[in-house]
Backbone of each chain as nested JSON, in Angstrom:
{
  "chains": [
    {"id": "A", "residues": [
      {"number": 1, "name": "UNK", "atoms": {"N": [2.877, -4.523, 13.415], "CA": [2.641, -5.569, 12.419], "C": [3.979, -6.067, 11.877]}},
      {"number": 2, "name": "UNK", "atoms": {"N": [4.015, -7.526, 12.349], "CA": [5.279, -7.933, 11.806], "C": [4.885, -8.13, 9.86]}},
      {"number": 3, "name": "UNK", "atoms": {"N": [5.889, -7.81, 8.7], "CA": [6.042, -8.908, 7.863], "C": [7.04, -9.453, 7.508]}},
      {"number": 4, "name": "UNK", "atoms": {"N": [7.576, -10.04, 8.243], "CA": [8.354, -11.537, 8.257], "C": [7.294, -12.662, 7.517]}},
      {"number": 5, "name": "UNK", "atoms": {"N": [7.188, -12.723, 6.642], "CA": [5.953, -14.344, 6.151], "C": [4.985, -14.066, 5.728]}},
      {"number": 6, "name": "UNK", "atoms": {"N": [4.563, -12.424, 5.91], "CA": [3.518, -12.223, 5.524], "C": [3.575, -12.063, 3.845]}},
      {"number": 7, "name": "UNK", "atoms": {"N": [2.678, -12.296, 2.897], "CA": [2.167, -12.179, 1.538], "C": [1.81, -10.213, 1.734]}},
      {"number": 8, "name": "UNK", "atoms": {"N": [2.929, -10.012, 0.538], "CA": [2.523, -8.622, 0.549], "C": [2.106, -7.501, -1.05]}},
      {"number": 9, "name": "UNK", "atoms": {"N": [0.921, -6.818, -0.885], "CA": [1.064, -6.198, -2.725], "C": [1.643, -5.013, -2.134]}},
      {"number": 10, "name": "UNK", "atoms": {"N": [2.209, -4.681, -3.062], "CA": [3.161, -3.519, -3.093], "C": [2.567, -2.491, -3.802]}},
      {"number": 11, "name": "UNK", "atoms": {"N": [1.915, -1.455, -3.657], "CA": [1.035, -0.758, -4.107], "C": [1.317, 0.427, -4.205]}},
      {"number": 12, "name": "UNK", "atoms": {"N": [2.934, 1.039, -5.347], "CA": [3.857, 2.464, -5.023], "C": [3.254, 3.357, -6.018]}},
      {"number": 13, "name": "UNK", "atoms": {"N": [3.643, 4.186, -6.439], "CA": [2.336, 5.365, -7.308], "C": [3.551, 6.39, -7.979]}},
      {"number": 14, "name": "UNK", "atoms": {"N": [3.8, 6.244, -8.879], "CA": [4.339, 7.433, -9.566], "C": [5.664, 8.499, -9.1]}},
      {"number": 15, "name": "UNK", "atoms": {"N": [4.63, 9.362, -8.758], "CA": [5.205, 10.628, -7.547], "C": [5.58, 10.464, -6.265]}},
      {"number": 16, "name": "UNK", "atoms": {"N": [4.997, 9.104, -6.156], "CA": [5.843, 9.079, -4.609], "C": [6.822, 7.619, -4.811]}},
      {"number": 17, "name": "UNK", "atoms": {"N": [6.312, 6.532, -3.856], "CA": [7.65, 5.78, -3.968], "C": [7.213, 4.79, -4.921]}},
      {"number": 18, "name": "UNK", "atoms": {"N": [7.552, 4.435, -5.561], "CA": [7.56, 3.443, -6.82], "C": [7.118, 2.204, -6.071]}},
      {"number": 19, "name": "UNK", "atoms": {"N": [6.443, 1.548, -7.234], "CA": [5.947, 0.118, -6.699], "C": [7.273, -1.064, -6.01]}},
      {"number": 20, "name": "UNK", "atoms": {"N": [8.114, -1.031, -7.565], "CA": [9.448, -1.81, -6.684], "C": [10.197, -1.591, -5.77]}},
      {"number": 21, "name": "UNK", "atoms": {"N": [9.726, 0.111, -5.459], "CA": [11.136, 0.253, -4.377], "C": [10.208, -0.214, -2.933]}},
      {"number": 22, "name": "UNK", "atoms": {"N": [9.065, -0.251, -2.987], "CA": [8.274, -0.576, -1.713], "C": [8.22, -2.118, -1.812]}},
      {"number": 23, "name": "UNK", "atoms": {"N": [8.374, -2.398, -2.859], "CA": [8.738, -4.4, -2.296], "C": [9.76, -4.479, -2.164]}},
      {"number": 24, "name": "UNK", "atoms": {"N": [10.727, -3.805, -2.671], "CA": [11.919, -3.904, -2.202], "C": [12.152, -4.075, -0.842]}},
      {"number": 25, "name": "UNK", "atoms": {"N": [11.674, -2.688, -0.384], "CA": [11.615, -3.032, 1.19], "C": [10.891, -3.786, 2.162]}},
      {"number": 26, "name": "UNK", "atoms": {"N": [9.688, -4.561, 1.601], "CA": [8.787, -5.278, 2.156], "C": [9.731, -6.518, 2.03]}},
      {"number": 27, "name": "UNK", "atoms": {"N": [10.245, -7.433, 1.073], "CA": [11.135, -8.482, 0.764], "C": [12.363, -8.861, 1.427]}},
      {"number": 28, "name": "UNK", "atoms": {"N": [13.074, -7.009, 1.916], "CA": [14.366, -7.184, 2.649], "C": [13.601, -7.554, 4.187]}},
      {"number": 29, "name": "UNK", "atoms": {"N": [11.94, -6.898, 4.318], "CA": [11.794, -7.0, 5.591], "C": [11.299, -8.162, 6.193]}},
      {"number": 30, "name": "UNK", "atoms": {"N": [11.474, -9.358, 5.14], "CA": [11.644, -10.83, 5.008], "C": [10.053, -10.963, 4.922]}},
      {"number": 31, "name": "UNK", "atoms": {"N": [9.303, -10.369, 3.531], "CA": [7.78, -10.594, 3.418], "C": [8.058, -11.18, 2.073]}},
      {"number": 32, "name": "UNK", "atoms": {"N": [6.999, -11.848, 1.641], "CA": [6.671, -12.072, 0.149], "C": [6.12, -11.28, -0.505]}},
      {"number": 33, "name": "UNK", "atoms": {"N": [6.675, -10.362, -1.52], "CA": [5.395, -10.108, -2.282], "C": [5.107, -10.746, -3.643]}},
      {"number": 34, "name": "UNK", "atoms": {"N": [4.08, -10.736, -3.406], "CA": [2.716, -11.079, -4.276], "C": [2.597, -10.729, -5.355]}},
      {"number": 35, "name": "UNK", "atoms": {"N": [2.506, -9.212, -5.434], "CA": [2.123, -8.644, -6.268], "C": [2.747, -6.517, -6.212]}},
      {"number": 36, "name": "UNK", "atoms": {"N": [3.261, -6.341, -7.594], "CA": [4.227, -4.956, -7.638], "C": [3.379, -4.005, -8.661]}},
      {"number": 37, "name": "UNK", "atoms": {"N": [2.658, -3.239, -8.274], "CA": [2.113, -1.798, -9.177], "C": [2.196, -0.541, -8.725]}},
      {"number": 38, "name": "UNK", "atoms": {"N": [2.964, 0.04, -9.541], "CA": [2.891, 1.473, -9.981], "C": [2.12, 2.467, -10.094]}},
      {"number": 39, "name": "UNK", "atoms": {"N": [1.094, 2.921, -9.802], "CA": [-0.355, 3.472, -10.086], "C": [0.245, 5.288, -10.946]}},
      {"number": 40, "name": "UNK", "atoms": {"N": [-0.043, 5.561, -11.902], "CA": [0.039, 6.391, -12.361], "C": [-0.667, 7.532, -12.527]}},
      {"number": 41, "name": "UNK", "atoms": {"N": [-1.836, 8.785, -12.027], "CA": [-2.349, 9.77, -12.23], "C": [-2.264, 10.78, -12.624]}},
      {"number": 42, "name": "UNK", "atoms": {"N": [-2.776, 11.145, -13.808], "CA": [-1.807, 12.471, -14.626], "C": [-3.556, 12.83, -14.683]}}
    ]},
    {"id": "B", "residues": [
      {"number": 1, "name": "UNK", "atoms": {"N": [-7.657, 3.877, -8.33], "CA": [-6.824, 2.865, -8.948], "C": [-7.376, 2.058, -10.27]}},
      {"number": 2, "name": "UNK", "atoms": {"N": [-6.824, 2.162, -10.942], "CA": [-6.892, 1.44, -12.273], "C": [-7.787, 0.145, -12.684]}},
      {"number": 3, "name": "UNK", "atoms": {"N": [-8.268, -0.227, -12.951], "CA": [-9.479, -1.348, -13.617], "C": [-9.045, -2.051, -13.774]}},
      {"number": 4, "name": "UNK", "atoms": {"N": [-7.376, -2.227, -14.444], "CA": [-6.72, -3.271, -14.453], "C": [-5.812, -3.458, -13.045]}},
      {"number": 5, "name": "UNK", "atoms": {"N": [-5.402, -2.652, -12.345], "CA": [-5.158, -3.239, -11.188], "C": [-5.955, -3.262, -10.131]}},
      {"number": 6, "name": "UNK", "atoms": {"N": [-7.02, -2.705, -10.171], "CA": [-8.268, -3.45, -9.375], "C": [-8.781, -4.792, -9.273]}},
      {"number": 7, "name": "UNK", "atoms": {"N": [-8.295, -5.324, -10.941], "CA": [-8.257, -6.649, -11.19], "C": [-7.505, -7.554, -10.551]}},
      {"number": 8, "name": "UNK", "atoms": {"N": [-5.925, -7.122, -10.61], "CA": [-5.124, -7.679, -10.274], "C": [-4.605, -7.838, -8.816]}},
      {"number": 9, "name": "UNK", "atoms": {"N": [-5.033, -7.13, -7.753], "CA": [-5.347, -7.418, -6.308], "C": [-6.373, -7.958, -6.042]}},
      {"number": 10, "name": "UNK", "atoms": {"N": [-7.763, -7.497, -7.0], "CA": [-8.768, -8.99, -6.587], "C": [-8.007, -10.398, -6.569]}},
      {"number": 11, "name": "UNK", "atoms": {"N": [-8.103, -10.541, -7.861], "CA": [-7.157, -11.76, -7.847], "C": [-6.26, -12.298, -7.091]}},
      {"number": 12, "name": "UNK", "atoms": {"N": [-5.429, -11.574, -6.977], "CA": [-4.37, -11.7, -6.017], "C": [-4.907, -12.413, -4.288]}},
      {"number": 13, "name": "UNK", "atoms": {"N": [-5.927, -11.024, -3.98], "CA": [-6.401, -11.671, -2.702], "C": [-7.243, -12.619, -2.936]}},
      {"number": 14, "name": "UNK", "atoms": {"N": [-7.824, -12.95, -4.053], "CA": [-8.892, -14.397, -4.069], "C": [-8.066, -15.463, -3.699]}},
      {"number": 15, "name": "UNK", "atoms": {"N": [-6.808, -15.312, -4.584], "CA": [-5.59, -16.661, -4.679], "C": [-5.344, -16.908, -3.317]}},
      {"number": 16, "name": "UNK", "atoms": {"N": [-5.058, -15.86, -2.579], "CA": [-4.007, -16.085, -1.338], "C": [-5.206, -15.886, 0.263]}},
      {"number": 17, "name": "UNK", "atoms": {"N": [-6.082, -15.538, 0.121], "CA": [-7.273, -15.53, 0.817], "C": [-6.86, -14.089, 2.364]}},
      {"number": 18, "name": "UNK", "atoms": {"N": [-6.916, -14.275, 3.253], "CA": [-7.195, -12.619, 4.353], "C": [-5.608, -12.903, 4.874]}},
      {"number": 19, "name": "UNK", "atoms": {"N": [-4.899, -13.656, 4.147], "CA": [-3.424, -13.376, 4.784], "C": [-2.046, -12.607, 3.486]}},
      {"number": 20, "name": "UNK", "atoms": {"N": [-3.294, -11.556, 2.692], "CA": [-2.585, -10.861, 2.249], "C": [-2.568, -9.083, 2.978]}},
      {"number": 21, "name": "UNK", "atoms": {"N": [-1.352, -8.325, 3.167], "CA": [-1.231, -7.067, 3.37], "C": [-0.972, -5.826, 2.056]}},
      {"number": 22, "name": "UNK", "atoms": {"N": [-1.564, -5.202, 2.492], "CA": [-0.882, -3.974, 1.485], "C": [-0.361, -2.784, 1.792]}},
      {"number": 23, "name": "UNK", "atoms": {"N": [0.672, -2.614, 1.15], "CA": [1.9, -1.3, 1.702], "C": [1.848, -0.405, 0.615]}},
      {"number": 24, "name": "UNK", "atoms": {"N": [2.041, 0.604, 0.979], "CA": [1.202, 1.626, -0.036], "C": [2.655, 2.299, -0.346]}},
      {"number": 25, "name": "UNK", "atoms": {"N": [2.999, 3.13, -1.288], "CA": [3.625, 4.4, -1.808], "C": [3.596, 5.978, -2.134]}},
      {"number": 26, "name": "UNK", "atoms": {"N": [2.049, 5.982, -1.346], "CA": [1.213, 7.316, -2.272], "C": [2.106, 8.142, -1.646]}},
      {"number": 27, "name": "UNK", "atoms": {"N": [1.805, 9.386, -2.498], "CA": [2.6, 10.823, -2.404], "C": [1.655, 11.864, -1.534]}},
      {"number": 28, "name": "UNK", "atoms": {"N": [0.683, 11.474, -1.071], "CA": [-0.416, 12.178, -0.282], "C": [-1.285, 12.087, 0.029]}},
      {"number": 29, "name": "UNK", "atoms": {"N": [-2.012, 12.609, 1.087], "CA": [-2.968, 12.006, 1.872], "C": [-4.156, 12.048, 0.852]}},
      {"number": 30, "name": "UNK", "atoms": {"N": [-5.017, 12.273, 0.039], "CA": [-5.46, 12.175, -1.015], "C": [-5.897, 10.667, -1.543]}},
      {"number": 31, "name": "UNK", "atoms": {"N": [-4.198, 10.469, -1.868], "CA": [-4.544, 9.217, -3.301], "C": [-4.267, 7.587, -2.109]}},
      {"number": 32, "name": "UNK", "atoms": {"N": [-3.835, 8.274, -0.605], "CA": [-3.4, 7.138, 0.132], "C": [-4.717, 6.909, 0.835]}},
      {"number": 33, "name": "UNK", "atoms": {"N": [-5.095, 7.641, 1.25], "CA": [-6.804, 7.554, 1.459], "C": [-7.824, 6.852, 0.55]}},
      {"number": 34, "name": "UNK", "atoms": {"N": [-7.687, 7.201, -0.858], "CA": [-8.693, 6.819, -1.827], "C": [-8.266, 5.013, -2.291]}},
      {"number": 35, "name": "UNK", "atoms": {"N": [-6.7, 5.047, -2.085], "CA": [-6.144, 3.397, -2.348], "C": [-6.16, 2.791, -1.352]}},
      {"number": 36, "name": "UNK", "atoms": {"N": [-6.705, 2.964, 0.385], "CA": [-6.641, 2.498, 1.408], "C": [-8.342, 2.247, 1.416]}},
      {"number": 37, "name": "UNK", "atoms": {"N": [-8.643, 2.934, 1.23], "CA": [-10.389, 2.897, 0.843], "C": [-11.207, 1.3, -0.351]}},
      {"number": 38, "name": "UNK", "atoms": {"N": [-10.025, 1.935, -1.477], "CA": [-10.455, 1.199, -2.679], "C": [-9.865, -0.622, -1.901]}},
      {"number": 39, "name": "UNK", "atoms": {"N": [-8.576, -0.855, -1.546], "CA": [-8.287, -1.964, -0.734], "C": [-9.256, -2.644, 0.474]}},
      {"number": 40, "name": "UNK", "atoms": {"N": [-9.931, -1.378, 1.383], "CA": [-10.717, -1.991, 2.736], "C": [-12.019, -2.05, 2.337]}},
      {"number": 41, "name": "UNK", "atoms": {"N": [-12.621, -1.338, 1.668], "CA": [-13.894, -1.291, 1.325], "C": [-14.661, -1.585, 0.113]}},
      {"number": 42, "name": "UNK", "atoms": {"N": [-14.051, -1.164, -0.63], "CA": [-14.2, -1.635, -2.369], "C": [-13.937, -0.379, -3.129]}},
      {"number": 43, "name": "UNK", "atoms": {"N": [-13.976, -0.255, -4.342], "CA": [-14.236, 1.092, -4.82], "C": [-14.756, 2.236, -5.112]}},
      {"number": 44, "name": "UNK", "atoms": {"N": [-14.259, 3.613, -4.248], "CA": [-15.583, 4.078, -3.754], "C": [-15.817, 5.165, -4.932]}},
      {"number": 45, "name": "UNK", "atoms": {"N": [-15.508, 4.418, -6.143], "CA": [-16.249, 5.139, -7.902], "C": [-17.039, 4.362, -8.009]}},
      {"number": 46, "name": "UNK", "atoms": {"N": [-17.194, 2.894, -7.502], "CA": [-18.055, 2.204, -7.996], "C": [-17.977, 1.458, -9.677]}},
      {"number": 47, "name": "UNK", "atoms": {"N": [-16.775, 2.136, -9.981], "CA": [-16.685, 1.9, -11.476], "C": [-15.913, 0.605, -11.605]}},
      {"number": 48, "name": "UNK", "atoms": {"N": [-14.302, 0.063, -10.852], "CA": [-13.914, -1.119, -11.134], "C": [-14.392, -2.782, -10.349]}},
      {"number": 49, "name": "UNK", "atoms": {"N": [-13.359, -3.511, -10.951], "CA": [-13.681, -4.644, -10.153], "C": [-13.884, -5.258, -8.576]}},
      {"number": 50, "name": "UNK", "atoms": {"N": [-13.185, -3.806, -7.943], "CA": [-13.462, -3.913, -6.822], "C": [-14.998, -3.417, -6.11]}},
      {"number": 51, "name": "UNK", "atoms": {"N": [-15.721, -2.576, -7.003], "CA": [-16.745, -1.901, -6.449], "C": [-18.018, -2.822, -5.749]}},
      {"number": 52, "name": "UNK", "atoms": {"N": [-17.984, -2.192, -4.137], "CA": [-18.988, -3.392, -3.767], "C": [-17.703, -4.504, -2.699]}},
      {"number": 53, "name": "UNK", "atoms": {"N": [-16.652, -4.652, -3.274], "CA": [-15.943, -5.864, -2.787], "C": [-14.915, -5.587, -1.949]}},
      {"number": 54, "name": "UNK", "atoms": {"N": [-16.093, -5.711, -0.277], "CA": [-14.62, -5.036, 0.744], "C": [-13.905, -6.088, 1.075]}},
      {"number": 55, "name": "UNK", "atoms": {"N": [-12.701, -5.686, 0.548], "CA": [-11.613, -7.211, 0.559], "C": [-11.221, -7.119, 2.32]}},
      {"number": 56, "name": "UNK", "atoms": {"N": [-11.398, -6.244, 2.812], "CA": [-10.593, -5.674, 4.369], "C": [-9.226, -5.751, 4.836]}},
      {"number": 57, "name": "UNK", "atoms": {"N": [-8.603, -5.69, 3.367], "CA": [-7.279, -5.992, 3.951], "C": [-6.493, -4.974, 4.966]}},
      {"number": 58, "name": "UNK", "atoms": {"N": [-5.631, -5.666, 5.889], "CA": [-4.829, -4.744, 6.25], "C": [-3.932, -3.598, 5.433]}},
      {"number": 59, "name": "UNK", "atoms": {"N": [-3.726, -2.472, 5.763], "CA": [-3.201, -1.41, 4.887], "C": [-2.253, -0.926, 5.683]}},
      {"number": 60, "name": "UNK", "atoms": {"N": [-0.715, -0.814, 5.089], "CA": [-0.147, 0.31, 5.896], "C": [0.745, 1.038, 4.932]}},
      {"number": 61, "name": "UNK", "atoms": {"N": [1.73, 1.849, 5.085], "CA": [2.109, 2.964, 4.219], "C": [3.863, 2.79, 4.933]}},
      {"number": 62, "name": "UNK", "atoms": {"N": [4.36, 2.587, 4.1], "CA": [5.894, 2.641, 3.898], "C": [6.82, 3.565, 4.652]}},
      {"number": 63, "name": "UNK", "atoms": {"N": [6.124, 4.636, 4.645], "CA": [6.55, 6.106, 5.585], "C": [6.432, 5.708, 7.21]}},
      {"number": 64, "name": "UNK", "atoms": {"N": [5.708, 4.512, 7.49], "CA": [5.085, 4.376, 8.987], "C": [6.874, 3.817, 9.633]}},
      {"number": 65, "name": "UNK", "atoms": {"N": [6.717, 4.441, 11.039], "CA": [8.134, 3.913, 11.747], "C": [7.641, 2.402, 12.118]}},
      {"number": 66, "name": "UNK", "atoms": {"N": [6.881, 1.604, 12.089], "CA": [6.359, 0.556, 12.013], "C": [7.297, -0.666, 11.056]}},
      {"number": 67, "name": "UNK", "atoms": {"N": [6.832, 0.328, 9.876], "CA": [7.514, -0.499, 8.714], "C": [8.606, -0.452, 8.684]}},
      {"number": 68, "name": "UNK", "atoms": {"N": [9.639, 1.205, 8.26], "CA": [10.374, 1.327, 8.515], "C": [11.464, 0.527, 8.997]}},
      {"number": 69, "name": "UNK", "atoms": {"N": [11.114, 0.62, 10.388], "CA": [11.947, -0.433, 11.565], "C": [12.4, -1.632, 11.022]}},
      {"number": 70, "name": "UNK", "atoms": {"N": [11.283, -2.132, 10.262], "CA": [12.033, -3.475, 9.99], "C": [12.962, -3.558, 8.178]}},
      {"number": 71, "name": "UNK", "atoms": {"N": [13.102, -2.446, 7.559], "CA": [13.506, -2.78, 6.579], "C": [15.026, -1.898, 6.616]}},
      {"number": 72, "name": "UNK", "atoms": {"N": [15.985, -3.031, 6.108], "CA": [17.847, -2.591, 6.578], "C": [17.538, -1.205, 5.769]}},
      {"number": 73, "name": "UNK", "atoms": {"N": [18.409, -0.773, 7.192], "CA": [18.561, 0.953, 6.871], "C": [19.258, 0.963, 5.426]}},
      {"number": 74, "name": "UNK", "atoms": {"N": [20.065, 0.202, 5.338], "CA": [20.56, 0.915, 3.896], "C": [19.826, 1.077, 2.711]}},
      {"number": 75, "name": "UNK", "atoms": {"N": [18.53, 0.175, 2.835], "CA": [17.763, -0.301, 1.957], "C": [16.606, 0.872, 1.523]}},
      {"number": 76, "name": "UNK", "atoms": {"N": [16.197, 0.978, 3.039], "CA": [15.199, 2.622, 3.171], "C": [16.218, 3.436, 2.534]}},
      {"number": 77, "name": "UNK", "atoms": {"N": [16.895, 3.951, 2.996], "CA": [17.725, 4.877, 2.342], "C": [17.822, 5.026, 1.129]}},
      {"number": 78, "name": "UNK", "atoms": {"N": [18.328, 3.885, 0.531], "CA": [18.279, 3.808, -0.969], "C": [17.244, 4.141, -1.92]}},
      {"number": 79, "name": "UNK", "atoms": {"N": [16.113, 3.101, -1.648], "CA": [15.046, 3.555, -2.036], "C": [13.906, 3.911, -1.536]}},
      {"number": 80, "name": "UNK", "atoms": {"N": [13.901, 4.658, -0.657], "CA": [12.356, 5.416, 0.151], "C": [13.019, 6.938, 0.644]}},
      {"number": 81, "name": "UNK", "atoms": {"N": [14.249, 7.047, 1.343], "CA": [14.664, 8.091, 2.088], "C": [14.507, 9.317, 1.826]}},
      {"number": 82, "name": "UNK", "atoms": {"N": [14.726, 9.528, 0.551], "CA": [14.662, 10.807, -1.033], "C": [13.268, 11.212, -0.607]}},
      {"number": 83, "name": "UNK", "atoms": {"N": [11.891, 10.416, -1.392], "CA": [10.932, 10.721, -1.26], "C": [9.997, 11.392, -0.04]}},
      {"number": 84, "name": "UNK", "atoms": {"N": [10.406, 10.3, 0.971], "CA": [9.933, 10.653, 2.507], "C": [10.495, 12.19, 2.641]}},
      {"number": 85, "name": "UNK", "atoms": {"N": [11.759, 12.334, 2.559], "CA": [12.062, 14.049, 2.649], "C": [11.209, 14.874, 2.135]}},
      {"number": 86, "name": "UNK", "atoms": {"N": [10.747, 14.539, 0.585], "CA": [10.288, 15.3, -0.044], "C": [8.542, 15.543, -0.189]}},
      {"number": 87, "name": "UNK", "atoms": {"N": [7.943, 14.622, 0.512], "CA": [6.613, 14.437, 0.501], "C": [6.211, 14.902, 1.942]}},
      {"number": 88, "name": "UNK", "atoms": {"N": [4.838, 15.476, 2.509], "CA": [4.6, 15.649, 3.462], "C": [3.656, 14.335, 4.173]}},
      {"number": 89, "name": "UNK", "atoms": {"N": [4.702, 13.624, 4.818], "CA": [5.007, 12.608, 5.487], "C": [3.645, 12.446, 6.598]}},
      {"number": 90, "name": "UNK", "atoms": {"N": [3.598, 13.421, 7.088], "CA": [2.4, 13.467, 8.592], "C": [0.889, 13.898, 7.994]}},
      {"number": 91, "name": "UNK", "atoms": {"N": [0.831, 14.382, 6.517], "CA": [-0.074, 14.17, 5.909], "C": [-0.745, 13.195, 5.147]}},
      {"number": 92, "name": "UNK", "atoms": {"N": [0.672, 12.669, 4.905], "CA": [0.338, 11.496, 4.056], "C": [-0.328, 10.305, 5.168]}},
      {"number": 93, "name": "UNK", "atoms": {"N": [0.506, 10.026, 6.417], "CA": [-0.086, 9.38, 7.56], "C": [-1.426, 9.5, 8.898]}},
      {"number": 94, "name": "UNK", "atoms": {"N": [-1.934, 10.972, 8.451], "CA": [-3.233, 11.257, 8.919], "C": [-4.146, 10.974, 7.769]}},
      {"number": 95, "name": "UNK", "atoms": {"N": [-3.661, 10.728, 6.622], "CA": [-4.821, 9.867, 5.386], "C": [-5.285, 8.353, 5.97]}},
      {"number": 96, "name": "UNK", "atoms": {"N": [-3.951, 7.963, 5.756], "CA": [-4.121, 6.858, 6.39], "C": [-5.068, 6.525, 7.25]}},
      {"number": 97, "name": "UNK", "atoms": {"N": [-4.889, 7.278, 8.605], "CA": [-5.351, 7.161, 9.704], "C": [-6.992, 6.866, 9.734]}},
      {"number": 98, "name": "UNK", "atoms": {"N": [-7.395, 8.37, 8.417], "CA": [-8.299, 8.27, 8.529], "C": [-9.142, 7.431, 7.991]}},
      {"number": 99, "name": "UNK", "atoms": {"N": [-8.527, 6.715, 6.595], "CA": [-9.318, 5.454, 6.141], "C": [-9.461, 4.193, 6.706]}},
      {"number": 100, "name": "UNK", "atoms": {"N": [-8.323, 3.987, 7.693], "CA": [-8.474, 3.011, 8.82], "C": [-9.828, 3.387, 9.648]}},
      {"number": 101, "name": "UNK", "atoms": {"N": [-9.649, 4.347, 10.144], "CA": [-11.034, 4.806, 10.804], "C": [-12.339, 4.528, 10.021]}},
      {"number": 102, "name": "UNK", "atoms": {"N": [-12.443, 4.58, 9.065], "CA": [-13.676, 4.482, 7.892], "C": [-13.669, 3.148, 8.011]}},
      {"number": 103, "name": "UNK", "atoms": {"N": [-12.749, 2.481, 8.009], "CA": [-13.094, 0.967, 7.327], "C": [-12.781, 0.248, 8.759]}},
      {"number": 104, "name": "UNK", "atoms": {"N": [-12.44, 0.756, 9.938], "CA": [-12.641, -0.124, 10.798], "C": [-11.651, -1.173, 10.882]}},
      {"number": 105, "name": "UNK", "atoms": {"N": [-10.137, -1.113, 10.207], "CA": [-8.941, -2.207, 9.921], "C": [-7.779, -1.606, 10.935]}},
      {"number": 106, "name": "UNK", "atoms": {"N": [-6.951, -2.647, 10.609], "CA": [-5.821, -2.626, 11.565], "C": [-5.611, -2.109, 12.894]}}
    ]}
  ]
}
């Protein structure tokens, strides 16, 4: 699956990789994102 | 996932219609399963805005050499490399696997 162009939510969680650091890398991997959350479970 | 961001990917995919993806962060096969679920199928509490509403989006997970590949190494490194060490990686990606299987995507 390329995302080059693709519209992307970034959907990172707490304990593992954070919402921004996964658009981060979706954005460098020339995608849009859309949309950036954090999901938190305690 | 949250009621308010159950909201906010409805939305999201209403706006932008089946040419949105989602890349996940979870820390284990668990919560990457249950947010790959809540994304392809709807919510399977039944409790938020998604319940009922299989959006079918494509799902993939950040850890995949898929993704990977395409994002500058320095960049993974920076921010993903840490975690991936520290999380069990081939668990977290047989979650995956298996909610793809459930929902019949990608």
């Amino acid at each position: 699956m390329d995302l080059r162009g693709k519209k992307v939510i970034a959907l990172g969680e707490r304990d593992g990789v954070p919402g921004p650091a996964v658009a981060e890398c979706a954005s460098r991997a020339g995608a849009e994102v859309v949309l950036t959350l954090t999901a938190c479970y305690v | 996932m949250g009621l308010e961001d159950q909201a906010a990917v409805k939305r999201v995919a209403d706006e932008h219609g089946g040419g949105v993806v989602v890349l996940l962060g979870t820390p284990d096969a668990e919560s990457t399963q249950t947010l790959a679920q809540t994304v392809v199928a709807g919510d399977p509490s039944y409790a938020g805005p998604l319940a009922g509403v299989p959006l079918g989006l494509p799902v993939f997970h950040v850890f995949e050499t898929e993704i990977r590949n395409q994002v500058p190494s320095d960049v993974y490194e920076a921010q993903v490399a840490l975690m991936e060490m520290s999380l069990d990686r081939d668990a977290i990606l047989a979650g995956l696997g298996e909610a793809r299987r459930a929902g019949a995507t990608t």
